[in-house]
Residue, then its C-alpha position, 0 to 999 in steps of 0.5 A: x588990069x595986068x600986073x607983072x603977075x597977071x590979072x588981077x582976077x587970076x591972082x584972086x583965082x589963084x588964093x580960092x580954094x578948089x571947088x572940090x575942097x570947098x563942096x567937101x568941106x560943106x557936105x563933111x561938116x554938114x555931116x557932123x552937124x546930121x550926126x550931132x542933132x539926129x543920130x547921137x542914139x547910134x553912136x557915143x563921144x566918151x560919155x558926154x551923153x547916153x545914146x538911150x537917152x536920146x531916142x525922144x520926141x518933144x515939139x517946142x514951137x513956142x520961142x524961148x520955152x528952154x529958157x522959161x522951163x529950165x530951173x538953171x541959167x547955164x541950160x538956157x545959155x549952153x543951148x542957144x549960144x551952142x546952136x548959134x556957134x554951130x551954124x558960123x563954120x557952115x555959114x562961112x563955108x557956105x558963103x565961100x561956096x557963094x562967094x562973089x554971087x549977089x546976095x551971098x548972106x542972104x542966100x546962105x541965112x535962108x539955106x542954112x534955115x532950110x537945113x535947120x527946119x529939115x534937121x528939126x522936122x527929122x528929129x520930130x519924125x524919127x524920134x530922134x531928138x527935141x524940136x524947137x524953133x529956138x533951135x531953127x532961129x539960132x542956127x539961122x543967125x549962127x549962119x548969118x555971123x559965119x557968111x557976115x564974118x567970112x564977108x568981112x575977112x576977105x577972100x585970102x581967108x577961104x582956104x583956112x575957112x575951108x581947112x579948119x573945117x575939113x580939120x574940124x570933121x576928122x577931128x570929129x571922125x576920130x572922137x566918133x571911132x574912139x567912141x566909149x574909149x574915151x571916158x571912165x564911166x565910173x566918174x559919170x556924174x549924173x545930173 
């Protein structure tokens, strides 16, 4: 179908961002999501935790143990919906990525699953973190929120999908780079 403008395809052509943008914004928040699960010993946020703290290695394959062991509600809480927040930018920019390919959520959900067991097992191997199937199931369906999202909204929303998150890693860069700098440790309060 033409229009005064042209096609109906070449306008929507026209509001996709570029392919170069989209696969950047994936692999730079796909970083962010490698540094915050596998290498926060390496590096330090203020002091919202102590690299030391976090070269460990414990297995969790029993869903929901978190919510059996810990004494607290807000644990329990803070640990699944967080997994399950993290995985919605990736979800939608991976479903951008994919975007008038069939089975588009799908696709996203099952690769997105696959890169939550590679973070856990990597976690496992070089003792960097807890691995839990909750964490696996929760990315998973953080994914699949993100792709049924970004599906719903359309695809005049991509380009912001997509620059939200390039804005979400140098946000990210910035806070990494400002390290220790940005906390008084003698306020650090234990729990």
């Amino acid at each position: 179908m033409r229009t005064s403008q042209g096609s109906v395809t070449e306008q929507r052509q026209a509001q996709r961002p570029a392919r170069g943008l989209i696969v950047t914004a994936i692999v730079g928040y796909a970083a962010v999501i490698v540094a915050l699960t596998t290498l926060k010993a390496f590096f330090q946020i203020g002091y919202l935790w102590k690299p030391e703290n976090q070269r460990t290695r414990e297995l969790m394959l029993v869903p929901f143990t978190m919510l059996r062991r810990s004494t607290t509600w807000f644990g329990p809480v803070f640990d699944y919906v967080g997994n399950v927040a993290f995985f919605v930018p990736l979800g939608m920019l991976l479903f951008v990525a994919l975007f008038q390919r069939q089975r588009a959520v799908l696709k996203v959900t099952v690769l997105c699953l696959a890169f939550s067991v590679c973070v856990e097992v990597a976690q496992y191997v070089f003792e960097l973190g807890r691995t839990s199937t909750d964490d696996v199931w929760c990315n998973a369906l953080g994914a699949f929120i993100g792709a049924v999202f970004a599906k719903a909204c359309g695809p005049r929303w991509h380009k912001v999908w997509v620059w939200l998150a390039l804005a979400l890693t140098a946000v990210f860069a910035v806070l990494v780079g400002m390290g220790e700098r940005l906390g008084d440790p003698d306020k650090v309060v234990d729990l």
